[in-house]
N, C-alpha and C positions, 0 to 999 in steps of 0.2 A: 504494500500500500504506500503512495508517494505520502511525504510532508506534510502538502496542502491537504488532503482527505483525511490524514488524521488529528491537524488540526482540526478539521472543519468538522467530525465526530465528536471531537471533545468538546467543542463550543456547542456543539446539540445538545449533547450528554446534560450540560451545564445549565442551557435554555430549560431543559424537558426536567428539570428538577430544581428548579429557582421556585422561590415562593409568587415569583412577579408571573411564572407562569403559568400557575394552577391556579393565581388568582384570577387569572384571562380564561383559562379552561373551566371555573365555576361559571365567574359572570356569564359567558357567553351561553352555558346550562339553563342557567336564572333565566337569559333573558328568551331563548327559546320554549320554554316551559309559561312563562307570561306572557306570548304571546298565543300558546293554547289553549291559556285558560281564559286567553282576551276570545277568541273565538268560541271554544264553549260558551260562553255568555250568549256572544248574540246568536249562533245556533240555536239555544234553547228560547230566545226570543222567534225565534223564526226569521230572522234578518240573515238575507242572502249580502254577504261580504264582498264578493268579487263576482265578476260575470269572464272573468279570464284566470286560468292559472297562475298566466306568467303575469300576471301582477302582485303574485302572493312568492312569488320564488327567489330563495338567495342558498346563497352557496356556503356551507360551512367546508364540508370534505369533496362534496359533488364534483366534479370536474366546472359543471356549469351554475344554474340557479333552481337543482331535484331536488336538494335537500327541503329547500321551503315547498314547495310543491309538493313532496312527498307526506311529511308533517303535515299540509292541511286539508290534503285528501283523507288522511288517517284519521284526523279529527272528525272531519263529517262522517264516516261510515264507520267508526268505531274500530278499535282492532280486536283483534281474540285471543290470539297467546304470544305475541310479537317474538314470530320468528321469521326474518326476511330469509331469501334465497336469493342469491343473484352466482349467474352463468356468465362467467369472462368476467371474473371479478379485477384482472388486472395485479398492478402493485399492490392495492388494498387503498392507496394517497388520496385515489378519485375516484374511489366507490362510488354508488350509490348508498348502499347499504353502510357504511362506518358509520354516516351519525347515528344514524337508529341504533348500530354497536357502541356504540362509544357512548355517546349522550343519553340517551332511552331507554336503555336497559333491554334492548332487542338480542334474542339469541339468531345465531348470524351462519348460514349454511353458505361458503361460499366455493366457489370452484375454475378454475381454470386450465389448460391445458398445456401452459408455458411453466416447468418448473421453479424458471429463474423468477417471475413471476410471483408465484407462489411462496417460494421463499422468502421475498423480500416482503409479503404482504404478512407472514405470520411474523418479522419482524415488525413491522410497523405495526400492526395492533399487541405485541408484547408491550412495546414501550408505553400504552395506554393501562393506567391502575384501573378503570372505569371497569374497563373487561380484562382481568389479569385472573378473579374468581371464576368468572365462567365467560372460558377464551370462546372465539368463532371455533367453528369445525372448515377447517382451509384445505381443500384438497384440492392435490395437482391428478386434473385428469380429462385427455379427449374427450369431447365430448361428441354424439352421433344421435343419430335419431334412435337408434338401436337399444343405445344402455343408457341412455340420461334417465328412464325411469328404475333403473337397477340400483344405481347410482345415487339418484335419492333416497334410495330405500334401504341400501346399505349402508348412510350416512345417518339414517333414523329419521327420516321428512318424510312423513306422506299426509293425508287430511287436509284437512284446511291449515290454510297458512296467511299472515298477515299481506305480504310485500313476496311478488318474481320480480328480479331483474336478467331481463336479457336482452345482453351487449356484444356480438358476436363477432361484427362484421362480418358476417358470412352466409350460413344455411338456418341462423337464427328462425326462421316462418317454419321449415321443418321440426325443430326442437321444438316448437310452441304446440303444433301438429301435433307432434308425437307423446306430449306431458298427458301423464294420466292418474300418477300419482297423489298428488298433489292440484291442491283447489285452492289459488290464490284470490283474496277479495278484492289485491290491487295490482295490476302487471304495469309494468314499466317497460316501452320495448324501444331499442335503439332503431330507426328504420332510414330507409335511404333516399330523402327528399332532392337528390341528385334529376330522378326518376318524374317525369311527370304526374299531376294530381290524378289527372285521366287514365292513367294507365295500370293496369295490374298486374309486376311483375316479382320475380323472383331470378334467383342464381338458379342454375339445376344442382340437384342434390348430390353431393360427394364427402365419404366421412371424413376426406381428408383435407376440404376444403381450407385455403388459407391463400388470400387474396394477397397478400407482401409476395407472394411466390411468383406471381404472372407479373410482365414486365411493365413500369411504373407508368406508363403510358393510361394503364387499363386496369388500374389499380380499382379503379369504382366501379368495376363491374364484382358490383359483391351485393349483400346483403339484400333487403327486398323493400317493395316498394308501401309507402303508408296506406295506397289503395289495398294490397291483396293483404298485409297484415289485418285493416280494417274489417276485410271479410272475413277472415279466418277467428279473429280474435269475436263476429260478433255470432257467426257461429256457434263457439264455444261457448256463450252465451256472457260477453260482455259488450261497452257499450264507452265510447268516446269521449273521454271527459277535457281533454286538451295538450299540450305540449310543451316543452320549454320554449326560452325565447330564439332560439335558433331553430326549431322545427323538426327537430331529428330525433327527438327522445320525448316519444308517447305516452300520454298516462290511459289505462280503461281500469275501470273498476267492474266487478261482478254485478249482474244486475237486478236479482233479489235486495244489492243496498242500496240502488240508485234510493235519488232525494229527490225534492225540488232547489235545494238549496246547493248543489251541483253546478254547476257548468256546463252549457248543453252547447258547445260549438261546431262548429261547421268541421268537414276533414278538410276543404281546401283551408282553413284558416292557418294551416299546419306551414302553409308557403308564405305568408304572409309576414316577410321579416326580411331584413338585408341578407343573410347568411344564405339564406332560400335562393332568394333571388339571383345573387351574386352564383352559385352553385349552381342554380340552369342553364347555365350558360356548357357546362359541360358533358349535359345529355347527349350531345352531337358528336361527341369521341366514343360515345359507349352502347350506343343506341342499336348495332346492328351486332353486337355480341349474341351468344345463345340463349337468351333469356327465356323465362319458362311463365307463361300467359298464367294465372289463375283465374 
């Protein structure tokens, strides 16, 4: 390890057990917990809060602005036994699922297929006291359409669960296809607003899919589009509640919870944002790949 990395470990070290930084790691606790029992309130009044998600969204761990989003879908439809799942969970840095680990007392299934990955992310939730009594369950492992329900079930997830996330880039619509173990009230799905709103497509199915492997030109022929996700997902019997502010990470809730105090938007609203827009522009390099119609 060079000089620089292992100073810049012991200056972590140093950060991550200063009293000035557990006092940031409370407050920030506090002040998301006050802002759910600020909505509890007007829930139980009946006052609908937002008529968009992304105006309720910020980012603690998220890569973007899930984490708010996540928190005030949970609020309205209640949870059950708060235990998220999320697929291609990454480093663990910009989960989806950390705050609910870290801050909420959420037991945390998460999984990946990149060891190094993996490693690094049961590092990074070690270093959290929050969850040091009862760590996530992190396991490195392909995942397919085949065994993802094995998988859960050897991991001890099946029944209802709070919170899926799945973040694939890849054959993600078939793993969604293929869950049967498991009955989330809220799914999170990454999808590929690359893709026009009109259109219904997908990657063709391969277990070994992994989109960094084809050459960087065509790199976004991956993942699927928010149209055939939206069918697939209302199929399985849920229903559109909105998306971050870049368009590309969906929220559906089950729909035995719908409300009226929900969010009932449009799927092309999904484009409507600079990111979206600015990213149409590259349908035209990817559009005559083998895409698979739903």
């Amino acid at each position: 390890m060079s000089l620089k990395k292992v100073i810049q470990s012991l200056l972590n070290s140093l950060i991550r057990n200063s009293l000035i930084y557990r006092y940031f790691v409370s407050l920030n606790q506090q002040k998301q917990k006050q802002l759910i029992s600020q909505w509890k309130m007007a829930f139980k009044q009946n006052i609908k809060l937002f008529d968009d998600v992304k105006d309720v969204g910020f980012r603690c761990y998220s890569q973007f602005d899930e984490d708010g989003i996540i928190l005030y879908l949970l609020t309205l439809v209640g949870n059950k036994n708060k235990i998220v799942v999320e697929i291609c969970c990454g480093d663990g840095q910009e989960s989806m699922s950390a705050n609910l680990i870290i801050n909420h007392g959420f037991k945390g299934f998460l999984f990946d297929g990149s060891l190094k990955k993996i490693q690094a992310a049961k590092k990074f939730f070690s270093k959290h006291k929050d969850c040091s009594l009862v760590k996530p369950t992190i396991t490195n492992k392909w995942i397919t359409k085949e065994n993802i329900n094995n998988i859960l079930f050897d991991n001890g997830v099946e029944g209802e669960i709070d919170i899926l996330v799945i973040d694939m880039d890849g054959v993600d619509y078939y793993i969604w296809e293929a869950i049967d173990k498991i009955n989330p009230r809220i799914c999170v799905f990454e999808v590929h607003n690359v893709i026009p709103h009109n259109v219904s497509l997908t990657v063709p199915y391969s277990d070994d899919f992994d989109y960094l492997k084809q050459d960087k030109k065509l790199q976004d022929f991956r993942s699927v589009s928010p149209t055939a996700m939206n069918k697939l997902s209302e199929k399985k019997g849920y229903t559109f509640v909105g998306n971050n502010k870049h368009g590309f990470n969906v929220f559906y809730v089950r729909n035995d919870l719908l409300n009226e105090l929900l969010p009932k938007p449009s799927l092309e609203s999904i484009y409507d944002n600079e990111w979206s827009k600015k990213r149409s522009k590259d349908w035209e390099k990817i559009k005559d790949q083998p895409w698979v119609k739903i």
